[in-house]
PyMOL Python script that loads the backbone (N, CA, C, O; Angstrom):
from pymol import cmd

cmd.read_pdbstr("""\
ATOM      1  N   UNK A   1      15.378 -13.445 -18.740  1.00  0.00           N
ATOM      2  CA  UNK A   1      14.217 -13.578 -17.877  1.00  0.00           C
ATOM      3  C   UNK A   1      14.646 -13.299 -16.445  1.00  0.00           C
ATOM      4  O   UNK A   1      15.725 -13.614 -15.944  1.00  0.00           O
ATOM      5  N   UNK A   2      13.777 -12.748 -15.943  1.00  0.00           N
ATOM      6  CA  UNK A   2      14.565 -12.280 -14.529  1.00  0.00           C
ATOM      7  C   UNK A   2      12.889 -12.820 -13.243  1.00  0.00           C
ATOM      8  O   UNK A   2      11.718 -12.468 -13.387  1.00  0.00           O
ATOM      9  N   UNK A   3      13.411 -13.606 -12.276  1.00  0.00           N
ATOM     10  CA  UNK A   3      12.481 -14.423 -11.633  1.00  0.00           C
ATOM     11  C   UNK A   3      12.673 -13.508 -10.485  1.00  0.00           C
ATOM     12  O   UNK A   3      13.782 -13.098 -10.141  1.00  0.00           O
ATOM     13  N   UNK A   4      11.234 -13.110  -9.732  1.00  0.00           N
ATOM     14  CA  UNK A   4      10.928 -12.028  -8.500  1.00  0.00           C
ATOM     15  C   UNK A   4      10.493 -12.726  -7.468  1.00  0.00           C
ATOM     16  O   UNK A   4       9.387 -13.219  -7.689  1.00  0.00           O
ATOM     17  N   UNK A   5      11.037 -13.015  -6.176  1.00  0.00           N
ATOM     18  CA  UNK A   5      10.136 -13.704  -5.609  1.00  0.00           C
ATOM     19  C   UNK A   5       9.581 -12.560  -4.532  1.00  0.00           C
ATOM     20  O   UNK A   5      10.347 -11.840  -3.891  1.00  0.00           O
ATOM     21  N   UNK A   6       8.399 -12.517  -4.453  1.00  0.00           N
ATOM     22  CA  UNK A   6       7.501 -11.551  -3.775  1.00  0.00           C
ATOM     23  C   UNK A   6       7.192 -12.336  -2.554  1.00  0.00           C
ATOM     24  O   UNK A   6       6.026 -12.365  -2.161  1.00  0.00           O
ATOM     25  N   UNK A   7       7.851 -12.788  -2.103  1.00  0.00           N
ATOM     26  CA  UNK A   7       7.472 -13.907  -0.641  1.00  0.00           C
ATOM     27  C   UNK A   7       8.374 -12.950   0.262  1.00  0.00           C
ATOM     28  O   UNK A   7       8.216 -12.916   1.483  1.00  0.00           O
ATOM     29  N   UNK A   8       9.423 -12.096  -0.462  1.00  0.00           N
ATOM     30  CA  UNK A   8      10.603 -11.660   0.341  1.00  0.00           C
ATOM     31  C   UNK A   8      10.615 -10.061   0.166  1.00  0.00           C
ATOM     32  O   UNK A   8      11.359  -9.270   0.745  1.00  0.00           O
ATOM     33  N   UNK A   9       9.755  -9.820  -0.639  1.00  0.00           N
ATOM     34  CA  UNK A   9      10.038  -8.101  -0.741  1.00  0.00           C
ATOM     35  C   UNK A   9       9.447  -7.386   0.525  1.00  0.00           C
ATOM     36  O   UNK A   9       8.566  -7.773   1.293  1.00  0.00           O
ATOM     37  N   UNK A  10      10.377  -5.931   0.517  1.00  0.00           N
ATOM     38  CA  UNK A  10      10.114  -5.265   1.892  1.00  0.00           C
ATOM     39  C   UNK A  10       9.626  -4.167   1.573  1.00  0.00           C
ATOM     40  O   UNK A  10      10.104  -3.487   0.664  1.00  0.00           O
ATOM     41  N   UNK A  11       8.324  -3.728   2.454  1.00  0.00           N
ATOM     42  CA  UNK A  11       7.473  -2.593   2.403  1.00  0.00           C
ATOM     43  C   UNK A  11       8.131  -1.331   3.269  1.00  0.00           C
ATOM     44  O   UNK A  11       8.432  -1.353   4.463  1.00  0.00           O
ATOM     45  N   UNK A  12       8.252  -0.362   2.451  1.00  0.00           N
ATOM     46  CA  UNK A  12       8.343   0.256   3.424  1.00  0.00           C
ATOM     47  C   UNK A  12       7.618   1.709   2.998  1.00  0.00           C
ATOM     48  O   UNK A  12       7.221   1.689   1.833  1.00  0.00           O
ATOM     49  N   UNK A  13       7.306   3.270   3.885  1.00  0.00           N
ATOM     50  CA  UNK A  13       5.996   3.994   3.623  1.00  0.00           C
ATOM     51  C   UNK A  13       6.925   4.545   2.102  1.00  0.00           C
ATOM     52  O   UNK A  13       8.118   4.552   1.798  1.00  0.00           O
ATOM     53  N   UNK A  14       5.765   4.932   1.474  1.00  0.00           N
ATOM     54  CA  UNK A  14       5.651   5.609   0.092  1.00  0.00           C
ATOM     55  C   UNK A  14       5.921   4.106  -1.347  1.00  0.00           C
ATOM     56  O   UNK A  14       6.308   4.383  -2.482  1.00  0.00           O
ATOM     57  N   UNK A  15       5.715   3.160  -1.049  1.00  0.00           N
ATOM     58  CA  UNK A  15       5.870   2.202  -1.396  1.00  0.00           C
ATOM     59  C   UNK A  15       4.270   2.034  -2.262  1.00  0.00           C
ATOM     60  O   UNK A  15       3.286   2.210  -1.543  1.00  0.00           O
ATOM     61  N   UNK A  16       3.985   1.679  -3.878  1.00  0.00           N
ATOM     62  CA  UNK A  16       3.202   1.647  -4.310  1.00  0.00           C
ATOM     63  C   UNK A  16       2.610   0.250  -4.147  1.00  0.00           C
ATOM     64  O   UNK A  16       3.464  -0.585  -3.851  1.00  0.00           O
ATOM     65  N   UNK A  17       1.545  -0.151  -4.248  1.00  0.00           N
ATOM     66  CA  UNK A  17       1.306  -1.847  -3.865  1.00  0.00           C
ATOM     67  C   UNK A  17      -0.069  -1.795  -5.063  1.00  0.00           C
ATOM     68  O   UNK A  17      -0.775  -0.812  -5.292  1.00  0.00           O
ATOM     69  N   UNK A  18      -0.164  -3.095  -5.673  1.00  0.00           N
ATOM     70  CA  UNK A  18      -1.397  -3.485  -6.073  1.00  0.00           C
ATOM     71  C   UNK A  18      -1.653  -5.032  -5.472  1.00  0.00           C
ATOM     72  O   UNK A  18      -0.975  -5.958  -5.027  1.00  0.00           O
ATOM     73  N   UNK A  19      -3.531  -4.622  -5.829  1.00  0.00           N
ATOM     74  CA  UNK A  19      -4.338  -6.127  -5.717  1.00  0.00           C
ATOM     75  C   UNK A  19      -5.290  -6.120  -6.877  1.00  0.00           C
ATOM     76  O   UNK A  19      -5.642  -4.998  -7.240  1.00  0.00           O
ATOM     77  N   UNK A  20      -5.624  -6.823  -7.326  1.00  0.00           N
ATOM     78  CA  UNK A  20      -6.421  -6.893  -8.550  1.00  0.00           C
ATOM     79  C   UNK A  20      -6.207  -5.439  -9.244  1.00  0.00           C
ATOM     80  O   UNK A  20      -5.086  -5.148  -9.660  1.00  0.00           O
ATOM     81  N   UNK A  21      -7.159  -4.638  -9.351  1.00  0.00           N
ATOM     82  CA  UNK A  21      -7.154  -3.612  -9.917  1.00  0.00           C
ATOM     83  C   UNK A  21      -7.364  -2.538  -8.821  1.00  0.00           C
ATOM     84  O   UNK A  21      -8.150  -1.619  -9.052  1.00  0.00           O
ATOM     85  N   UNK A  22      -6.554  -2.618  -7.366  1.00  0.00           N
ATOM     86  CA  UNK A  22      -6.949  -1.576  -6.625  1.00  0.00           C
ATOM     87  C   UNK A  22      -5.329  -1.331  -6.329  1.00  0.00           C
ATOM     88  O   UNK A  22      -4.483  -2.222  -6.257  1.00  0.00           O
ATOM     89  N   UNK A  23      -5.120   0.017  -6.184  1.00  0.00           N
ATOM     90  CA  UNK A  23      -3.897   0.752  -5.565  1.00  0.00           C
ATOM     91  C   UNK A  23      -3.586   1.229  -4.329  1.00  0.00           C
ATOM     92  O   UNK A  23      -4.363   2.045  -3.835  1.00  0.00           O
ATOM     93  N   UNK A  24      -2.416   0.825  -3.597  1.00  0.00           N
ATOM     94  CA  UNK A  24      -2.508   1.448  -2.440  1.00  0.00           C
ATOM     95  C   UNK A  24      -1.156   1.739  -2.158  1.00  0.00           C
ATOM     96  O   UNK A  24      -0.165   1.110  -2.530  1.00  0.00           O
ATOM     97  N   UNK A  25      -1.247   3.256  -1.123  1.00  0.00           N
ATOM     98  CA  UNK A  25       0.111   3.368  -0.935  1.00  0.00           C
ATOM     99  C   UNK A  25       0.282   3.848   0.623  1.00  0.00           C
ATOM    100  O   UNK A  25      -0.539   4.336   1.399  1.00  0.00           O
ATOM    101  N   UNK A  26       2.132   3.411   0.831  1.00  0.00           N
ATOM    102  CA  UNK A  26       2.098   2.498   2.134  1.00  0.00           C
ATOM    103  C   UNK A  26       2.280   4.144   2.798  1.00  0.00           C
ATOM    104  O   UNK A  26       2.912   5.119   2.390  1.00  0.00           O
ATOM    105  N   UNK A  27       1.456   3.933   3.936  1.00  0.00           N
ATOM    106  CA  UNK A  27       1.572   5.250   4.810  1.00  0.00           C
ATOM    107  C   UNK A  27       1.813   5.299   5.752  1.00  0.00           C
ATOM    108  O   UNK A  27       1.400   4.249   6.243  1.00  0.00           O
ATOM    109  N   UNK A  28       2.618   6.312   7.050  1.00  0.00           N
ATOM    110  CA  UNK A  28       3.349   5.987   8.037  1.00  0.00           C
ATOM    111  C   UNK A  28       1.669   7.108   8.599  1.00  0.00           C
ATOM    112  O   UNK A  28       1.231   7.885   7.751  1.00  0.00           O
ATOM    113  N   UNK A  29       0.938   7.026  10.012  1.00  0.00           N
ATOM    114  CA  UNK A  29       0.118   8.112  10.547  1.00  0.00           C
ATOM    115  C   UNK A  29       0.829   9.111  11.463  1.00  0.00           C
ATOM    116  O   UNK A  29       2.050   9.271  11.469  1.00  0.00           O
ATOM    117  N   UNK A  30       0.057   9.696  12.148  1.00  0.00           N
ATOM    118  CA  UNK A  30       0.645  10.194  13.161  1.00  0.00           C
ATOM    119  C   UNK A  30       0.846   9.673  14.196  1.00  0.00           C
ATOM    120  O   UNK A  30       1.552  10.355  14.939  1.00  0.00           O
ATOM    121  N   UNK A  31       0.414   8.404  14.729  1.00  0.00           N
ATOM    122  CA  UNK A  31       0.317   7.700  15.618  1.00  0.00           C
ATOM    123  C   UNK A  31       1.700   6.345  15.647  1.00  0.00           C
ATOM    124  O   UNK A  31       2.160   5.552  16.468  1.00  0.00           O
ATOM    125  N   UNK A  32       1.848   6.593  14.718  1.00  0.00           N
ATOM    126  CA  UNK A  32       3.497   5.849  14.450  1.00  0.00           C
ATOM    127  C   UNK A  32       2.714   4.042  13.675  1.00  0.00           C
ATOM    128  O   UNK A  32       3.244   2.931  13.707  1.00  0.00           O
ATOM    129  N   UNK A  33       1.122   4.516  12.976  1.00  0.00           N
ATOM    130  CA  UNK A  33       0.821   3.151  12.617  1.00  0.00           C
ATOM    131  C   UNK A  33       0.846   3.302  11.100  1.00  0.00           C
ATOM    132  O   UNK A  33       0.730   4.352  10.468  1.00  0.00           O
ATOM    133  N   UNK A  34       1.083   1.621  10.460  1.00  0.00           N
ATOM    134  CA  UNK A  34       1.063   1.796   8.948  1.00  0.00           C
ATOM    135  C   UNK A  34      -0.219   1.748   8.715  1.00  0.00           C
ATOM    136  O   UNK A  34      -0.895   1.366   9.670  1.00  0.00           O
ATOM    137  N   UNK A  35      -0.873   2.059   7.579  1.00  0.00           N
ATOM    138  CA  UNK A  35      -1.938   2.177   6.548  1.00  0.00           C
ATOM    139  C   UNK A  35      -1.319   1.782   5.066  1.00  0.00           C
ATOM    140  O   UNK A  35      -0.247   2.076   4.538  1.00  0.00           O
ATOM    141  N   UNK A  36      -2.249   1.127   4.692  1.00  0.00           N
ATOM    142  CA  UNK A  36      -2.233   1.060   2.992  1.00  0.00           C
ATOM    143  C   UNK A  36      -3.933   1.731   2.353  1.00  0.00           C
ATOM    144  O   UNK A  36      -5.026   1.176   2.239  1.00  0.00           O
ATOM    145  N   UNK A  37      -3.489   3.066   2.064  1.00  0.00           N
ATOM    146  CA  UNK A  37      -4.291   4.102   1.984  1.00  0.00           C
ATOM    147  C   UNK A  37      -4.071   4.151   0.179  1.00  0.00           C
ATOM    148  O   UNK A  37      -3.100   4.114  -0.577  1.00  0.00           O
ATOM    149  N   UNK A  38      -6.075   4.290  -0.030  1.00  0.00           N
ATOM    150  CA  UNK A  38      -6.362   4.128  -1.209  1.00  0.00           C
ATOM    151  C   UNK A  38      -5.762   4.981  -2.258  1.00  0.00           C
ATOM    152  O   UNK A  38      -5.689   6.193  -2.057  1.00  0.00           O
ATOM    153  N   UNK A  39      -5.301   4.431  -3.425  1.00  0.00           N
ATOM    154  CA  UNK A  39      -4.952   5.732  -4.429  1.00  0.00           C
ATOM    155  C   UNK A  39      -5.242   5.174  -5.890  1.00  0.00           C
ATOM    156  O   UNK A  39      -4.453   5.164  -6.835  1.00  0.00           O
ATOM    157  N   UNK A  40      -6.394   4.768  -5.865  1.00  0.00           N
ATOM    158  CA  UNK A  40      -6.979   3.638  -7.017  1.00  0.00           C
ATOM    159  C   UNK A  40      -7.458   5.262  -7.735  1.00  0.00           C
ATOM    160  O   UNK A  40      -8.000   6.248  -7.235  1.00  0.00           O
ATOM    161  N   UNK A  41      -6.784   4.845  -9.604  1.00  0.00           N
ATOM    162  CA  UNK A  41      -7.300   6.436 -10.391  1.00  0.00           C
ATOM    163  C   UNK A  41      -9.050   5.698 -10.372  1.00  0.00           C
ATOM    164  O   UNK A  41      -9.467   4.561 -10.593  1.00  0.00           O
ATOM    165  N   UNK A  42      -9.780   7.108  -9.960  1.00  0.00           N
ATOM    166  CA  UNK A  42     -11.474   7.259 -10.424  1.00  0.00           C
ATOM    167  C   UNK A  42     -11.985   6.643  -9.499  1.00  0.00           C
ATOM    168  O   UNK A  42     -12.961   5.939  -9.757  1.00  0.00           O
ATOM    169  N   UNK A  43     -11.479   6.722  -8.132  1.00  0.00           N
ATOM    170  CA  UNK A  43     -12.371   5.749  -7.507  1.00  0.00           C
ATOM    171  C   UNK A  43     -12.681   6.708  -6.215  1.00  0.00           C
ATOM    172  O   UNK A  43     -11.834   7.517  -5.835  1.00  0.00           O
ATOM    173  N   UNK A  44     -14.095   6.553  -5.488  1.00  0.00           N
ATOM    174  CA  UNK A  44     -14.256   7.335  -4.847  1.00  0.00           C
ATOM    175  C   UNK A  44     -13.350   7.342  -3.189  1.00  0.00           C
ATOM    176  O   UNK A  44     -13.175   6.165  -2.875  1.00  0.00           O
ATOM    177  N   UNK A  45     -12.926   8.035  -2.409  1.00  0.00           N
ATOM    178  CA  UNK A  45     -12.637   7.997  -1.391  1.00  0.00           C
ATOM    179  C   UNK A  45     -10.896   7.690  -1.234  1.00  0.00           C
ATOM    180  O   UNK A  45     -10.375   7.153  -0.256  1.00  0.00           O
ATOM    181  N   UNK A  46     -10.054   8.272  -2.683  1.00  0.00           N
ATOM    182  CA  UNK A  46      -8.874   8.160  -2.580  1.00  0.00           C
ATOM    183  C   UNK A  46      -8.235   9.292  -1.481  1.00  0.00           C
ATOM    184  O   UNK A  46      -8.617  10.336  -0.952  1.00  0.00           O
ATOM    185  N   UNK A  47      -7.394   8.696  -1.472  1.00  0.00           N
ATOM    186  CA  UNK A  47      -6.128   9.808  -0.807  1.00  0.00           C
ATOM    187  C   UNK A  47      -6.974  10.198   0.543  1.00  0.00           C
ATOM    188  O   UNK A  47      -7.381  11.302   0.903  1.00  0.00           O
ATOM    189  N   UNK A  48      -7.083   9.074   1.090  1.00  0.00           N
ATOM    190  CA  UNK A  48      -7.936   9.650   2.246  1.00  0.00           C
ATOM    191  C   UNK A  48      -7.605   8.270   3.437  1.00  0.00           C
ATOM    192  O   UNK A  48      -7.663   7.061   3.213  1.00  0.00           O
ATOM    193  N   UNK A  49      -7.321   8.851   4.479  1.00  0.00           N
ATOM    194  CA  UNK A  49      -7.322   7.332   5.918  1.00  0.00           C
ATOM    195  C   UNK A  49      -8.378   7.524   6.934  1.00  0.00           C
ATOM    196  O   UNK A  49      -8.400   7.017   8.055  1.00  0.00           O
ATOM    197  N   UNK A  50      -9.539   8.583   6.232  1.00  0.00           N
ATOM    198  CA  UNK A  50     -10.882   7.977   7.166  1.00  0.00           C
ATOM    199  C   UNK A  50     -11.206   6.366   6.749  1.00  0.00           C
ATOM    200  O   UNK A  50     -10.603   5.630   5.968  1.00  0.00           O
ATOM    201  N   UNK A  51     -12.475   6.102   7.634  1.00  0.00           N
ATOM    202  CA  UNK A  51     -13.011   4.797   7.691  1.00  0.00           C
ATOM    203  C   UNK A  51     -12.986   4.827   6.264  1.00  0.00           C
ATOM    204  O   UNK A  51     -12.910   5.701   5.402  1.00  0.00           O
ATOM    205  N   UNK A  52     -13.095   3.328   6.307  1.00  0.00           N
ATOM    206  CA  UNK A  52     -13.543   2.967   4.833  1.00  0.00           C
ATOM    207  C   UNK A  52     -12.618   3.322   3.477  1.00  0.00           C
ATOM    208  O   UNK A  52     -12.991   2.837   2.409  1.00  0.00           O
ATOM    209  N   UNK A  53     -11.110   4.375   3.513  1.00  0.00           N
ATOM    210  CA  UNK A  53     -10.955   4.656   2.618  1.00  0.00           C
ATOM    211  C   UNK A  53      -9.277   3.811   2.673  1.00  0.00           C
ATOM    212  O   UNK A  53      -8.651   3.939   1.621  1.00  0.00           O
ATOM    213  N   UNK A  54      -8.876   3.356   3.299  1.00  0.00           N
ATOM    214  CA  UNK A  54      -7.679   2.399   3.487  1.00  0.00           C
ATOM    215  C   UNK A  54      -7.873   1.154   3.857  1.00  0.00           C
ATOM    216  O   UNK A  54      -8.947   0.752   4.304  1.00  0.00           O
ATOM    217  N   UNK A  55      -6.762   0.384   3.687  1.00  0.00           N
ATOM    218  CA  UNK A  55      -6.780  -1.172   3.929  1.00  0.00           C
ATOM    219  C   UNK A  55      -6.140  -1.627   5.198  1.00  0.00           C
ATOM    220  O   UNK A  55      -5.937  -0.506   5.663  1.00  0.00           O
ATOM    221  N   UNK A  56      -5.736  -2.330   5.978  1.00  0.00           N
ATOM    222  CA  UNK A  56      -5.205  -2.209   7.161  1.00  0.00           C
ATOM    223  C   UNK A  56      -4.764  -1.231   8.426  1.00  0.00           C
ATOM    224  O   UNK A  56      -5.125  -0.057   8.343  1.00  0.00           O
ATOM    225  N   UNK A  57      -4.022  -1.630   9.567  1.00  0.00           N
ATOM    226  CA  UNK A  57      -3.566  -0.572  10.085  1.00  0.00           C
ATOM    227  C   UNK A  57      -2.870  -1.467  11.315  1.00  0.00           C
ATOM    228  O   UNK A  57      -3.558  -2.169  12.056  1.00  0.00           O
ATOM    229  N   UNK A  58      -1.767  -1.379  11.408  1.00  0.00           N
ATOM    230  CA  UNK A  58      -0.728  -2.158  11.968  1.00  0.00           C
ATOM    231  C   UNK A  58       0.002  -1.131  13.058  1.00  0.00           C
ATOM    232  O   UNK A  58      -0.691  -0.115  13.005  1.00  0.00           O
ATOM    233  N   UNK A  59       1.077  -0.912  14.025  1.00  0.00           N
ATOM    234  CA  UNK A  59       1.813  -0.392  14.381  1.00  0.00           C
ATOM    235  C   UNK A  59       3.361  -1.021  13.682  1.00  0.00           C
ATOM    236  O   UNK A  59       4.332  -0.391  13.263  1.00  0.00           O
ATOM    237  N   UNK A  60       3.185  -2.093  13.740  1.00  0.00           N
ATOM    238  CA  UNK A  60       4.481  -2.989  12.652  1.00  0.00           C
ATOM    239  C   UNK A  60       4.215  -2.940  11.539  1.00  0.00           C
ATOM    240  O   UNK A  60       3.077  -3.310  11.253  1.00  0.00           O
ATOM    241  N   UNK A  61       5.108  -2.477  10.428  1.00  0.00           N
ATOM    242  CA  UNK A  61       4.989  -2.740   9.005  1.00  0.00           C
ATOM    243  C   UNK A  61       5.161  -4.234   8.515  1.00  0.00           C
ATOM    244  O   UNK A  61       4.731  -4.610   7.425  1.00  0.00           O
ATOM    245  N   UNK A  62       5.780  -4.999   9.347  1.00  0.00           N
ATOM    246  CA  UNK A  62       6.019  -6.494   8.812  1.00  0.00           C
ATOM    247  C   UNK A  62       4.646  -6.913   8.769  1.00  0.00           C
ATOM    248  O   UNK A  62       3.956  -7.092   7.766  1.00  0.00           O
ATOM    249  N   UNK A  63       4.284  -7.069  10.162  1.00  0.00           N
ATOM    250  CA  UNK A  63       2.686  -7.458  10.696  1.00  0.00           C
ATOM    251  C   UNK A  63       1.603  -7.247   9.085  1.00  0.00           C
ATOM    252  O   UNK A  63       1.085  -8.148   8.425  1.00  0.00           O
ATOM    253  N   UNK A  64       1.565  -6.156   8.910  1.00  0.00           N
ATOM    254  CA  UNK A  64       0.946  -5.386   8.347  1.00  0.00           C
ATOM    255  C   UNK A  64       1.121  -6.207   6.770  1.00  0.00           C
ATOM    256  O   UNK A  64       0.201  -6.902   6.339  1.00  0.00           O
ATOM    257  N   UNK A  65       2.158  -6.054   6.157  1.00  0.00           N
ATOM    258  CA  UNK A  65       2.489  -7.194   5.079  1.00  0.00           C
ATOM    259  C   UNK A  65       2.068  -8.381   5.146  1.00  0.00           C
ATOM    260  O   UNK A  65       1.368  -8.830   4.238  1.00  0.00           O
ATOM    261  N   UNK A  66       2.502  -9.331   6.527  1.00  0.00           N
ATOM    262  CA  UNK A  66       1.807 -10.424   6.556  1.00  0.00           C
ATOM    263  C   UNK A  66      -0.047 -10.675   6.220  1.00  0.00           C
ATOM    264  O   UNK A  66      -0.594 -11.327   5.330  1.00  0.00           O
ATOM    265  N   UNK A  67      -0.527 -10.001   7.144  1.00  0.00           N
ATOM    266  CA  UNK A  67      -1.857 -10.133   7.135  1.00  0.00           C
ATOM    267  C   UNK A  67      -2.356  -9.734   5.404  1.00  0.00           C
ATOM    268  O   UNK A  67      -3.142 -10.404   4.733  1.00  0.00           O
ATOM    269  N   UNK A  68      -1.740  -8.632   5.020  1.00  0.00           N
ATOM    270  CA  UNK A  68      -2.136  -8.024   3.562  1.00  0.00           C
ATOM    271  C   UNK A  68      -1.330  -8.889   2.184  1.00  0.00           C
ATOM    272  O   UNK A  68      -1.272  -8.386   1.062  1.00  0.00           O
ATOM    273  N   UNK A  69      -0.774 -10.188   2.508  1.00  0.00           N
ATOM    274  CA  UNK A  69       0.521 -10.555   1.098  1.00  0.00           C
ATOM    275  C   UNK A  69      -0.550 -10.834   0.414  1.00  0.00           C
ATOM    276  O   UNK A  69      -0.267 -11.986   0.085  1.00  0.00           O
ATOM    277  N   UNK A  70      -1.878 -10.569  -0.180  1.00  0.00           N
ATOM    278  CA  UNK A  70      -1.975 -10.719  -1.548  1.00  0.00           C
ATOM    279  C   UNK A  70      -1.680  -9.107  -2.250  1.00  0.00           C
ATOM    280  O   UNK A  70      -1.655  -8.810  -3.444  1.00  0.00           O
ATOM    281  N   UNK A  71      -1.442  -8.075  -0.853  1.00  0.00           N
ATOM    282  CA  UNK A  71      -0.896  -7.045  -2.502  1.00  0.00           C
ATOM    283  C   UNK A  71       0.911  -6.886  -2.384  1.00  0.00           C
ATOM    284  O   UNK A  71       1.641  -7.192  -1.441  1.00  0.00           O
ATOM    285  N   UNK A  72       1.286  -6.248  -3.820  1.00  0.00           N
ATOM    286  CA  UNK A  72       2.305  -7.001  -3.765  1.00  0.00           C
ATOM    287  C   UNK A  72       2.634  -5.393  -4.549  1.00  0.00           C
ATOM    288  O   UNK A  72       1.778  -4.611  -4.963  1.00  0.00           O
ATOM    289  N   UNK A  73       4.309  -5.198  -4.593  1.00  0.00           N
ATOM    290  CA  UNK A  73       4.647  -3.637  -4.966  1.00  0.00           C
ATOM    291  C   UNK A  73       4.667  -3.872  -6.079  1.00  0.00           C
ATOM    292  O   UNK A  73       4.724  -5.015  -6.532  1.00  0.00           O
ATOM    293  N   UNK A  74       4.621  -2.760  -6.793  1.00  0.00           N
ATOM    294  CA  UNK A  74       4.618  -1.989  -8.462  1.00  0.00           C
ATOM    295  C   UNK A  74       5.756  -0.886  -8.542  1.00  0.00           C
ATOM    296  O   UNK A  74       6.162  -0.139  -7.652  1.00  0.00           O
ATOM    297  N   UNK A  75       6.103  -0.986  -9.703  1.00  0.00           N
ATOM    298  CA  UNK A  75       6.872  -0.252 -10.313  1.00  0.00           C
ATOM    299  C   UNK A  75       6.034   1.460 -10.133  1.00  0.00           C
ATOM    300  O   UNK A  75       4.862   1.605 -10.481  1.00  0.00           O
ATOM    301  N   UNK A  76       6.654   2.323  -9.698  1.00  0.00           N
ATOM    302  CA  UNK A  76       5.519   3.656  -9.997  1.00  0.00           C
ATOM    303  C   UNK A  76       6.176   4.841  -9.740  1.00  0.00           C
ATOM    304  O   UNK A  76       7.143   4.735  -8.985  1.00  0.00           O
ATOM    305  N   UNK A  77       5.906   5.987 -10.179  1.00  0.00           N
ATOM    306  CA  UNK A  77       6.040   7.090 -10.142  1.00  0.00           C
ATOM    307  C   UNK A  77       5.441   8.195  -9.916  1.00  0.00           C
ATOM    308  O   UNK A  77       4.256   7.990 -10.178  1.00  0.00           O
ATOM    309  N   UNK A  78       5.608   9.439  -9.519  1.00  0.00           N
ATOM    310  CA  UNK A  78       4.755  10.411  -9.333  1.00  0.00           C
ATOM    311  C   UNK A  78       4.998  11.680 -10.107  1.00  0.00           C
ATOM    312  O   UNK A  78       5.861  12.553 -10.013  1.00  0.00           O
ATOM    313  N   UNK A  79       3.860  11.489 -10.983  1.00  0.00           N
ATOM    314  CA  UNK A  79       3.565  12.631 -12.265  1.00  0.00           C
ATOM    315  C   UNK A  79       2.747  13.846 -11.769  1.00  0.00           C
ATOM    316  O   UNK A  79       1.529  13.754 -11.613  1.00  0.00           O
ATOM    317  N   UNK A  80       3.333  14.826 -11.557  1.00  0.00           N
ATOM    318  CA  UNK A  80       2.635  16.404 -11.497  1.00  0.00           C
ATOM    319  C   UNK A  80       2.299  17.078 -12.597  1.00  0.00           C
ATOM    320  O   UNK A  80       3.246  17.313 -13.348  1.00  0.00           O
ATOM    321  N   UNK A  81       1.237  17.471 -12.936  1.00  0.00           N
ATOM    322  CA  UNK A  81       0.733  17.809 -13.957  1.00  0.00           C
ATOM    323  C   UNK A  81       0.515  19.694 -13.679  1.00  0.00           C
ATOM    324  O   UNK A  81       0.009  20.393 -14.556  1.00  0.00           O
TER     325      UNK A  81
END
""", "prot")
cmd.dss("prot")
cmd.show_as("cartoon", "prot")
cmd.util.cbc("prot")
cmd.orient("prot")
C-alpha cells in the first residue's frame, strides 16, 4: 500500500489536475501568469484561456494551488492519434 499525501505535492505547468469529473491542465501565459485551463474530454470550451474556459489565474504557482487544493494531480499522458 503506498500512502500520498496531496497536502505536499508540487504543481508545476503541463501538470494534469482533476476535481470531480473536470480536467485541467497547468498553464504558464504570456504574461508570466498560471492558469488551470480546461481539458475536460466532450466538454464545451476546452483547450481554450478565454473567459469562462479556465479556472484561476495567479502570477505565483504556489498562490494559485493554495486557493485551487481541491484539485489535485493525475497520473496522464498524451495520446496522438
Amino acid at each position: 500500500m503506498e500512502i500520498i499525501d496531496k497536502t505536499k505535492e508540487e504543481w508545476k505547468p503541463g501538470d494534469v489536475l482533476k476535481k470531480g469529473t473536470s480536467f485541467a491542465l497547468v498553464v504558464e501565459g504570456l504574461d508570466s501568469c498560471f492558469f488551470l485551463m480546461n481539458i475536460t474530454p466532450n466538454d464545451t470550451g476546452t483547450f481554450s484561456l478565454n473567459e469562462g474556459n479556465h479556472w484561476g489565474v495567479d502570477d505565483n504557482l504556489k498562490y494559485l494551488k493554495d486557493f485551487h487544493n481541491e484539485w489535485h494531480k493525475v497520473n496522464a499522458k498524451l495520446v496522438i492519434e
